[in-house]
Gaussian input, Z-matrix of N, CA and C with variables (Angstrom, degrees):
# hf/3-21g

backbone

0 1
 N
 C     1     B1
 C     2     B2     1     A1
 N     3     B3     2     A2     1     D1
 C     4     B4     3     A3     2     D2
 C     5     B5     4     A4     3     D3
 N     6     B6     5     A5     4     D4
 C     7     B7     6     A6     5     D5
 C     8     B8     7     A7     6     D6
 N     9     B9     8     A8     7     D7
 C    10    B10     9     A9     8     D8
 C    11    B11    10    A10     9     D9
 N    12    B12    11    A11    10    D10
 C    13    B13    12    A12    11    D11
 C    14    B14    13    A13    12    D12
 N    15    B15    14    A14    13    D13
 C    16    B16    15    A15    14    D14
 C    17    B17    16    A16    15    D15
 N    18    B18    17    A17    16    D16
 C    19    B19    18    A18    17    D17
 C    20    B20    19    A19    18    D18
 N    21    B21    20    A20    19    D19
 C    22    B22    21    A21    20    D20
 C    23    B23    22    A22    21    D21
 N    24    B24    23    A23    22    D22
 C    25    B25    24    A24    23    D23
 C    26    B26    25    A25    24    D24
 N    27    B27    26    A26    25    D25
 C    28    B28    27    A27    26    D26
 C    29    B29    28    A28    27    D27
 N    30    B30    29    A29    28    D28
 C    31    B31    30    A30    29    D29
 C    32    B32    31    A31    30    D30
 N    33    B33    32    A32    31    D31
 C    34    B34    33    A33    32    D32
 C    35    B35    34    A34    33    D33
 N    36    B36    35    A35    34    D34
 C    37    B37    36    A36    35    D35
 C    38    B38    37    A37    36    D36
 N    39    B39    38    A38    37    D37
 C    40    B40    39    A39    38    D38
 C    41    B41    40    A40    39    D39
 N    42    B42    41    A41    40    D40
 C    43    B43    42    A42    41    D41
 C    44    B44    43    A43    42    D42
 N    45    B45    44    A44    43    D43
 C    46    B46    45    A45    44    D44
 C    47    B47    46    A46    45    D45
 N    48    B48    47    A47    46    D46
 C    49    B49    48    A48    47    D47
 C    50    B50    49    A49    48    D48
 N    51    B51    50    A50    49    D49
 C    52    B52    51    A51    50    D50
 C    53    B53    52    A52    51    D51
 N    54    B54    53    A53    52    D52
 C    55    B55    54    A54    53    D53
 C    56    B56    55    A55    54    D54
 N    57    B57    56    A56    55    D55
 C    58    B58    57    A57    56    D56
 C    59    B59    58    A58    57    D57
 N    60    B60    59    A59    58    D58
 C    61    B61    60    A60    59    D59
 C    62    B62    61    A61    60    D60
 N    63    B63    62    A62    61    D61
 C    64    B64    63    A63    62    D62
 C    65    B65    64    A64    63    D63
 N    66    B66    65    A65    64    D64
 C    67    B67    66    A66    65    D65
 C    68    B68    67    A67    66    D66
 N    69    B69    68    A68    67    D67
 C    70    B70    69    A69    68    D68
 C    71    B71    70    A70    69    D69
 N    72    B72    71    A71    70    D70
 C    73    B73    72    A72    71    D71
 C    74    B74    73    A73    72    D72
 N    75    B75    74    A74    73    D73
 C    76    B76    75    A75    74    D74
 C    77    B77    76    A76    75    D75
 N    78    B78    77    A77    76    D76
 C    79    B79    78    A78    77    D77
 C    80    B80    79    A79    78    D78
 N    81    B81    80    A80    79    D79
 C    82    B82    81    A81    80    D80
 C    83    B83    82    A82    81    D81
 N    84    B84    83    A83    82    D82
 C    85    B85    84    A84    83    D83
 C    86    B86    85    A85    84    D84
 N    87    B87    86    A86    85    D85
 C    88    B88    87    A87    86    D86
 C    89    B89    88    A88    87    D87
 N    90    B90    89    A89    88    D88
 C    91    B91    90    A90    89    D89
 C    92    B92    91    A91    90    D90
 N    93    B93    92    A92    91    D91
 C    94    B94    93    A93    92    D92
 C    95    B95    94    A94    93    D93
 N    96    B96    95    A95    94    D94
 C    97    B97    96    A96    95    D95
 C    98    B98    97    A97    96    D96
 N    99    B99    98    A98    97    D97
 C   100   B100    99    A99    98    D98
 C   101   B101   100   A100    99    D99
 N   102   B102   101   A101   100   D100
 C   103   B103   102   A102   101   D101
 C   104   B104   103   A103   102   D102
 N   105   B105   104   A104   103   D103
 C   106   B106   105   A105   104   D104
 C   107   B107   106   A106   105   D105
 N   108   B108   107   A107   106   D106
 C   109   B109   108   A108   107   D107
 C   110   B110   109   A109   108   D108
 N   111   B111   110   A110   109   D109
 C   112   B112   111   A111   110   D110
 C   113   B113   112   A112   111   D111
 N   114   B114   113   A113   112   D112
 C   115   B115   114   A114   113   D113
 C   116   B116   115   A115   114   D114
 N   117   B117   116   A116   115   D115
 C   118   B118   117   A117   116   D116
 C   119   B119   118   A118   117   D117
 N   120   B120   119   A119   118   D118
 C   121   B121   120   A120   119   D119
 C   122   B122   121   A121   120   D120
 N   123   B123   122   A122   121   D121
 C   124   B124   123   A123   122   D122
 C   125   B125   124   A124   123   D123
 N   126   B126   125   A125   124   D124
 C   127   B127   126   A126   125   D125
 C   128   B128   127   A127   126   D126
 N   129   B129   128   A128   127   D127
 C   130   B130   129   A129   128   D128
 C   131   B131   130   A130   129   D129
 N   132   B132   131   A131   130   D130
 C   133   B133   132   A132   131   D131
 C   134   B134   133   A133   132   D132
 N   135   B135   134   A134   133   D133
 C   136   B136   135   A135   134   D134
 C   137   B137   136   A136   135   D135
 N   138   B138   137   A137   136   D136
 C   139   B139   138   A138   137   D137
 C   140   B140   139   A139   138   D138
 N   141   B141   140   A140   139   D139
 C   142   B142   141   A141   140   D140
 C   143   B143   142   A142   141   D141
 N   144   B144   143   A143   142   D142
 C   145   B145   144   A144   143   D143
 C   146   B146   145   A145   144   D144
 N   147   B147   146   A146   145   D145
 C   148   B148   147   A147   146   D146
 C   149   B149   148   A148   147   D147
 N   150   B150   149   A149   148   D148
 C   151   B151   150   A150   149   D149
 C   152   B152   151   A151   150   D150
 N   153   B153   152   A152   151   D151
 C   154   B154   153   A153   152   D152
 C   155   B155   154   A154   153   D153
 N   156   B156   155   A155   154   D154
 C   157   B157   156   A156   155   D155
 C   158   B158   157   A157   156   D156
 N   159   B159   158   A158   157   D157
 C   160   B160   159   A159   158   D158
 C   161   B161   160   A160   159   D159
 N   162   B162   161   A161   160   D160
 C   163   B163   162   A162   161   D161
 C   164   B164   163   A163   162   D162
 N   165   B165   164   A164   163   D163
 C   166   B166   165   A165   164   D164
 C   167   B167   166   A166   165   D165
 N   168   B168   167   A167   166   D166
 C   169   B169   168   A168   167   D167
 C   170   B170   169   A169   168   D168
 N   171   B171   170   A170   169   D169
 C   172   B172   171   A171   170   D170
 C   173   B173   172   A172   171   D171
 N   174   B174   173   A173   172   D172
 C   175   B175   174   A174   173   D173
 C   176   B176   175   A175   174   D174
 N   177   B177   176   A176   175   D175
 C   178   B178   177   A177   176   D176
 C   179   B179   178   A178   177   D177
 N   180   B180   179   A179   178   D178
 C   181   B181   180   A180   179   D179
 C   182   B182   181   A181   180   D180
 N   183   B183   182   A182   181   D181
 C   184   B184   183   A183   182   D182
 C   185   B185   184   A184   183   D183
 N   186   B186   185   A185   184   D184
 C   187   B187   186   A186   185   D185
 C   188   B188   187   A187   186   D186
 N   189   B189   188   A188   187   D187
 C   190   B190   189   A189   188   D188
 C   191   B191   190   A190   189   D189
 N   192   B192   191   A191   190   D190
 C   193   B193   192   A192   191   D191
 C   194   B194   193   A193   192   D192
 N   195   B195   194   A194   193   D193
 C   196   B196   195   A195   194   D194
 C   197   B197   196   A196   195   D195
 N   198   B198   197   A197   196   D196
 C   199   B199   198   A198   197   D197
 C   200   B200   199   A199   198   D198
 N   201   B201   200   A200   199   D199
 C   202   B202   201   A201   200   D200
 C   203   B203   202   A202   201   D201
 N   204   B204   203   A203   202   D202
 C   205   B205   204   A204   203   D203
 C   206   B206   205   A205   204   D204
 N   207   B207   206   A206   205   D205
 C   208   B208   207   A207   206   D206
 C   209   B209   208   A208   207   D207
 N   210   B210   209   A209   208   D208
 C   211   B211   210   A210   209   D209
 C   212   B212   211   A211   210   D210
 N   213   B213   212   A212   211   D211
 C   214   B214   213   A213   212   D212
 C   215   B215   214   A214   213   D213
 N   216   B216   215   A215   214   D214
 C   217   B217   216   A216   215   D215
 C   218   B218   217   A217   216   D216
 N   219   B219   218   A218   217   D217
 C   220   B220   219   A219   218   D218
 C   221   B221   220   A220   219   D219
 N   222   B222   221   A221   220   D220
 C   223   B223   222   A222   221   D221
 C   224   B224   223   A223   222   D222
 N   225   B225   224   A224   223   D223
 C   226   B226   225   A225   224   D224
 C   227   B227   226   A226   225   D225

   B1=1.4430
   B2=1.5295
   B3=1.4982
   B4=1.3207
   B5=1.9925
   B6=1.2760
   B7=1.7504
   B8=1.2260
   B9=1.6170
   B10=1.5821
   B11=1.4698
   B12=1.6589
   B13=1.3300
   B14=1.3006
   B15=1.4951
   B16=1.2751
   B17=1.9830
   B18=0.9413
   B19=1.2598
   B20=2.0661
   B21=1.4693
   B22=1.7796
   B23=1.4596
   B24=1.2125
   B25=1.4483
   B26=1.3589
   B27=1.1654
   B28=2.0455
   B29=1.2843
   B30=1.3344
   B31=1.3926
   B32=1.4677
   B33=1.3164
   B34=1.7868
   B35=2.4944
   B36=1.2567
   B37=1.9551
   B38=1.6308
   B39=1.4091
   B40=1.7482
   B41=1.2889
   B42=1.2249
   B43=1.5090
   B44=1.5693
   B45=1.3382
   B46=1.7834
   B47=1.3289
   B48=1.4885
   B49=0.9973
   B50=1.7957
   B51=1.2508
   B52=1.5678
   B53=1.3796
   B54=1.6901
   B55=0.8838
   B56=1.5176
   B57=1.6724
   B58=1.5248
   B59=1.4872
   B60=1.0586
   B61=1.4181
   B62=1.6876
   B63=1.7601
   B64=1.4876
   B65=1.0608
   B66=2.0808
   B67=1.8930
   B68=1.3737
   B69=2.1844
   B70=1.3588
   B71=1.5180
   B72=1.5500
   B73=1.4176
   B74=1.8265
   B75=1.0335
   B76=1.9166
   B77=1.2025
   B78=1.2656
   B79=1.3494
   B80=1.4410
   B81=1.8921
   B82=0.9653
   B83=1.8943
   B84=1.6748
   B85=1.1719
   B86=1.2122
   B87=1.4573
   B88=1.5677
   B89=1.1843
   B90=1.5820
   B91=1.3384
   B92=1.7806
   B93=1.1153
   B94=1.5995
   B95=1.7605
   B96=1.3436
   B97=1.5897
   B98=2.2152
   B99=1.1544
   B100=1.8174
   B101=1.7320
   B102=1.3291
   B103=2.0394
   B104=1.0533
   B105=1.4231
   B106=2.0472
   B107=1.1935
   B108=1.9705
   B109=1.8006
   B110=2.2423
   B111=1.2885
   B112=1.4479
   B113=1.7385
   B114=1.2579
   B115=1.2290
   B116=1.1909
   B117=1.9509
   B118=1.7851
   B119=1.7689
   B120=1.1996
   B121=1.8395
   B122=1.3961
   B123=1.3274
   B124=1.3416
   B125=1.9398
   B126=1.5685
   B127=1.7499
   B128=2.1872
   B129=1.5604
   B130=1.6081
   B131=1.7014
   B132=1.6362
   B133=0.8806
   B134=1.6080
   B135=1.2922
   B136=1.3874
   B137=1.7259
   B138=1.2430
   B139=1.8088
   B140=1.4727
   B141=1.4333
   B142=1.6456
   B143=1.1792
   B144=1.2557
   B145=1.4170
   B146=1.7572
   B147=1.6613
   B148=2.2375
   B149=1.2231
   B150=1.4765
   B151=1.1739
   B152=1.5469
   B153=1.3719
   B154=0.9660
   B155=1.5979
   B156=1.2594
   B157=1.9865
   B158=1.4727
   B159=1.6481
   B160=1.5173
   B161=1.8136
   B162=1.3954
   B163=1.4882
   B164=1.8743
   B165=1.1111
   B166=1.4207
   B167=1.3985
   B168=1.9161
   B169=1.2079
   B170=1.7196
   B171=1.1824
   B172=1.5399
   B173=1.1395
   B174=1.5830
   B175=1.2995
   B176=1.4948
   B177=1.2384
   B178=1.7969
   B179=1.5690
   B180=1.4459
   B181=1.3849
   B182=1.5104
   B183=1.9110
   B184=0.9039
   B185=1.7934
   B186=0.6484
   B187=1.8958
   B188=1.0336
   B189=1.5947
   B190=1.1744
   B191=1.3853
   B192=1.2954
   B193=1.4890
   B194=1.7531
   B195=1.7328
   B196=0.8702
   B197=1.8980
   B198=1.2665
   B199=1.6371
   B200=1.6319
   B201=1.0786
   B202=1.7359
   B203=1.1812
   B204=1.5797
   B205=1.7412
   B206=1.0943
   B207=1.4089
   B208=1.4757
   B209=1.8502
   B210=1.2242
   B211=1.1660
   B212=1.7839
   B213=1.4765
   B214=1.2650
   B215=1.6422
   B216=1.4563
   B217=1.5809
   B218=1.3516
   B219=1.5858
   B220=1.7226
   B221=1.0917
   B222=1.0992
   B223=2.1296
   B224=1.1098
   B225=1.3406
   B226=1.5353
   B227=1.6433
   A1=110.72
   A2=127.32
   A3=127.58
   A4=85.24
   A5=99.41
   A6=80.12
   A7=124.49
   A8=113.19
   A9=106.82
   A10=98.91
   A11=151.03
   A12=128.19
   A13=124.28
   A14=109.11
   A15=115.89
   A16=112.32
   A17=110.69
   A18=106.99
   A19=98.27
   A20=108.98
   A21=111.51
   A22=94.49
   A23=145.38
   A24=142.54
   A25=90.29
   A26=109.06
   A27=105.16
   A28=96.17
   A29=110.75
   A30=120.59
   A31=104.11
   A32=127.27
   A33=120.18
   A34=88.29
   A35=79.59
   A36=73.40
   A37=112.26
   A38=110.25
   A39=97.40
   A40=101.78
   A41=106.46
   A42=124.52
   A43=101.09
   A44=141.90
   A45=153.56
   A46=100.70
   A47=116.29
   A48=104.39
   A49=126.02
   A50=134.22
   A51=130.64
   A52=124.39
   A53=134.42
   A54=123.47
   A55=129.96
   A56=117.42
   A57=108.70
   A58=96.53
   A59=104.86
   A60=136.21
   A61=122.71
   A62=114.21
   A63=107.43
   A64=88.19
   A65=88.86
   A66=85.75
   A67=84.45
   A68=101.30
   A69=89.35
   A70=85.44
   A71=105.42
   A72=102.89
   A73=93.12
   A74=114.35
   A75=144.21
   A76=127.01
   A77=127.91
   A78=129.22
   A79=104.60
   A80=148.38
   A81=134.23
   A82=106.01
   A83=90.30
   A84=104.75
   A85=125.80
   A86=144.74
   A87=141.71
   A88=105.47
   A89=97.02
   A90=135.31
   A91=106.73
   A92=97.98
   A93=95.13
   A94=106.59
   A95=83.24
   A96=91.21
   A97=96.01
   A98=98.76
   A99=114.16
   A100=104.11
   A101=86.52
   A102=100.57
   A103=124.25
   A104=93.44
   A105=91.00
   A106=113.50
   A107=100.30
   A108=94.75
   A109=83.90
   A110=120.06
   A111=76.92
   A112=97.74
   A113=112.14
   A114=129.96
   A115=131.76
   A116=96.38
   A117=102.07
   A118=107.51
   A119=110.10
   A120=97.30
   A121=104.48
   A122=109.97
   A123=126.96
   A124=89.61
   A125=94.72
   A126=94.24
   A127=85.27
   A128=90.18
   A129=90.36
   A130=85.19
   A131=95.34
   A132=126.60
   A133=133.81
   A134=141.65
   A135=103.12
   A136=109.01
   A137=90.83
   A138=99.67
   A139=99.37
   A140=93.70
   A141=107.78
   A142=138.64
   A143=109.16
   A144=115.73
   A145=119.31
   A146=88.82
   A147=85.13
   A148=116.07
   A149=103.42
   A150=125.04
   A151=123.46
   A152=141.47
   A153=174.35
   A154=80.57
   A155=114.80
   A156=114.73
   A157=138.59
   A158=85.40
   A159=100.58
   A160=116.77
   A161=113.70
   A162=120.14
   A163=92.82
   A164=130.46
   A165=140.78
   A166=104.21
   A167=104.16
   A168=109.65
   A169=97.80
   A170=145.79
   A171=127.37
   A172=117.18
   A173=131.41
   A174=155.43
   A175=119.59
   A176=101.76
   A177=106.21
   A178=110.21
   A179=135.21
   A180=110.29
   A181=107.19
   A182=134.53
   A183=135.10
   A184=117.77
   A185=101.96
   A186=115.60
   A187=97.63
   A188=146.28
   A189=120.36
   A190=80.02
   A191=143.27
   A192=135.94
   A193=93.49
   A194=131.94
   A195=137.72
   A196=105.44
   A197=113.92
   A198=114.40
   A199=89.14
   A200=147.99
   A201=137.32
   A202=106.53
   A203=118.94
   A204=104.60
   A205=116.46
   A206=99.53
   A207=127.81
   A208=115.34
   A209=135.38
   A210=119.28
   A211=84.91
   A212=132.49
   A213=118.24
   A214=116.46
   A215=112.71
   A216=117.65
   A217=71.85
   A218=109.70
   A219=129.39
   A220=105.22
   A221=103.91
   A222=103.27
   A223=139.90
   A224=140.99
   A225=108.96
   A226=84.20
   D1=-38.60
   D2=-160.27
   D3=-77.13
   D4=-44.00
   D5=-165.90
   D6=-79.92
   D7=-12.84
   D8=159.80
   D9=-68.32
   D10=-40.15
   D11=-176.63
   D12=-66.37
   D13=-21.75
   D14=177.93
   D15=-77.78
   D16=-28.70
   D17=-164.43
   D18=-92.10
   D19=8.81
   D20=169.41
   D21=-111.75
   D22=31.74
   D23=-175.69
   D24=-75.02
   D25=133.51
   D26=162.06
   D27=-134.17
   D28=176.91
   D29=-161.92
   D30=-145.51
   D31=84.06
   D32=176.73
   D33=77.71
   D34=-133.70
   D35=179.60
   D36=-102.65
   D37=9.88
   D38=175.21
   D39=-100.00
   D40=-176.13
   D41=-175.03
   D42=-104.06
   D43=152.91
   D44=154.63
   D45=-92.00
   D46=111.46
   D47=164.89
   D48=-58.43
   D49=139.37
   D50=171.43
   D51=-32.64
   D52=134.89
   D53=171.57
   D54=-60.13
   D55=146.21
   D56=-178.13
   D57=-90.53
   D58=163.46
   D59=-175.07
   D60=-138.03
   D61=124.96
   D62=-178.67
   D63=-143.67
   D64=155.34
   D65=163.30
   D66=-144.12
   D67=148.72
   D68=168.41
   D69=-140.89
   D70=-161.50
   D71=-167.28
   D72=-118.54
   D73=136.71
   D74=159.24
   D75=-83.36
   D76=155.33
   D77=158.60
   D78=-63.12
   D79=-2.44
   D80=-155.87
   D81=-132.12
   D82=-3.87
   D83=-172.22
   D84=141.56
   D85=-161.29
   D86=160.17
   D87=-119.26
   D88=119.28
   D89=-167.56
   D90=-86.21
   D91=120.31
   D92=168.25
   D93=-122.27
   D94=136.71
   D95=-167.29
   D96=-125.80
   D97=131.60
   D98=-176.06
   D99=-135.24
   D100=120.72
   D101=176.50
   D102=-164.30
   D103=113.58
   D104=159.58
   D105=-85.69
   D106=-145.17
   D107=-157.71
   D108=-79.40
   D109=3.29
   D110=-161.50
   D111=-133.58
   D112=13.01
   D113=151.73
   D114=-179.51
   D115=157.49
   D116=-169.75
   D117=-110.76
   D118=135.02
   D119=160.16
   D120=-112.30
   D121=159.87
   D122=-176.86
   D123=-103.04
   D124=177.36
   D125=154.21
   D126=159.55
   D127=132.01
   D128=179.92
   D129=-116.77
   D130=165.19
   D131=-153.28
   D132=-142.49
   D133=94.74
   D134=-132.88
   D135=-103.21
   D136=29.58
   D137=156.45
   D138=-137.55
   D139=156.49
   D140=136.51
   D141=-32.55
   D142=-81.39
   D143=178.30
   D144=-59.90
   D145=-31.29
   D146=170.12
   D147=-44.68
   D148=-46.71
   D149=179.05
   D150=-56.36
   D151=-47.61
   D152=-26.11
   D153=149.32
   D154=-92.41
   D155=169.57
   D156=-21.74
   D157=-42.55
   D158=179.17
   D159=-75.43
   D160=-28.91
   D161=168.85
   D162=-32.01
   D163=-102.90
   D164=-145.16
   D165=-18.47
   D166=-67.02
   D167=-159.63
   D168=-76.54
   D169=-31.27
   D170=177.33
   D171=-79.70
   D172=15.12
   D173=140.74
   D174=-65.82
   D175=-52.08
   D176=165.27
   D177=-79.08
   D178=-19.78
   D179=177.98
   D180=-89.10
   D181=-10.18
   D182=137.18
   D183=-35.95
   D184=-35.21
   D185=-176.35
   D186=-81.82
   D187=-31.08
   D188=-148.50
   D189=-121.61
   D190=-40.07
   D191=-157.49
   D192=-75.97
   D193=-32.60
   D194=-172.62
   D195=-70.06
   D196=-33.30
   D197=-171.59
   D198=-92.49
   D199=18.37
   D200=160.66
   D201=-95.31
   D202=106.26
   D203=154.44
   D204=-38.18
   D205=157.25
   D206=178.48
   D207=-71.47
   D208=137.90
   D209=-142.92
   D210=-112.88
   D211=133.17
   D212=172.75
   D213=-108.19
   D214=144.12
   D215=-145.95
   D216=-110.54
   D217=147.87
   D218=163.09
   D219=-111.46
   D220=124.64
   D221=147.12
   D222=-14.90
   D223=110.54
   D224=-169.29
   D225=-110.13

């Protein structure tokens, strides 16, 4: 569900393309790595499949950090 919502994200009238997503395995663990063009998270893991779980929901906080305007800071 999160990645069909993620992959209708629009932005003003373009489209975002969906975040990519990998996992491989480390000497430190299995690394899952998720990024679009304007951010990446890391996060190890010490299975596969933990790993494997966690896709959905760091798919939806891509979704959710992506639907917050951008906040603009003034000078004081």
């Amino acid at each position: 569900m999160a990645l069909a919502m993620a992959q209708r994200i629009m932005v003003g009238t373009s489209a975002v393309s969906p975040p990519r997503h990998s996992i491989a395995q480390t000497e430190q663990g299995w690394v899952l790595v998720i990024q679009d063009e304007n951010c990446s998270v890391m996060q190890v893991f010490s299975t596969a499949s933990s790993a494997r779980r966690a896709v959905d929901r760091m798919l939806e906080f891509f979704h959710t950090m992506s639907a917050q305007s951008p906040r603009v800071r003034k000078a004081a």
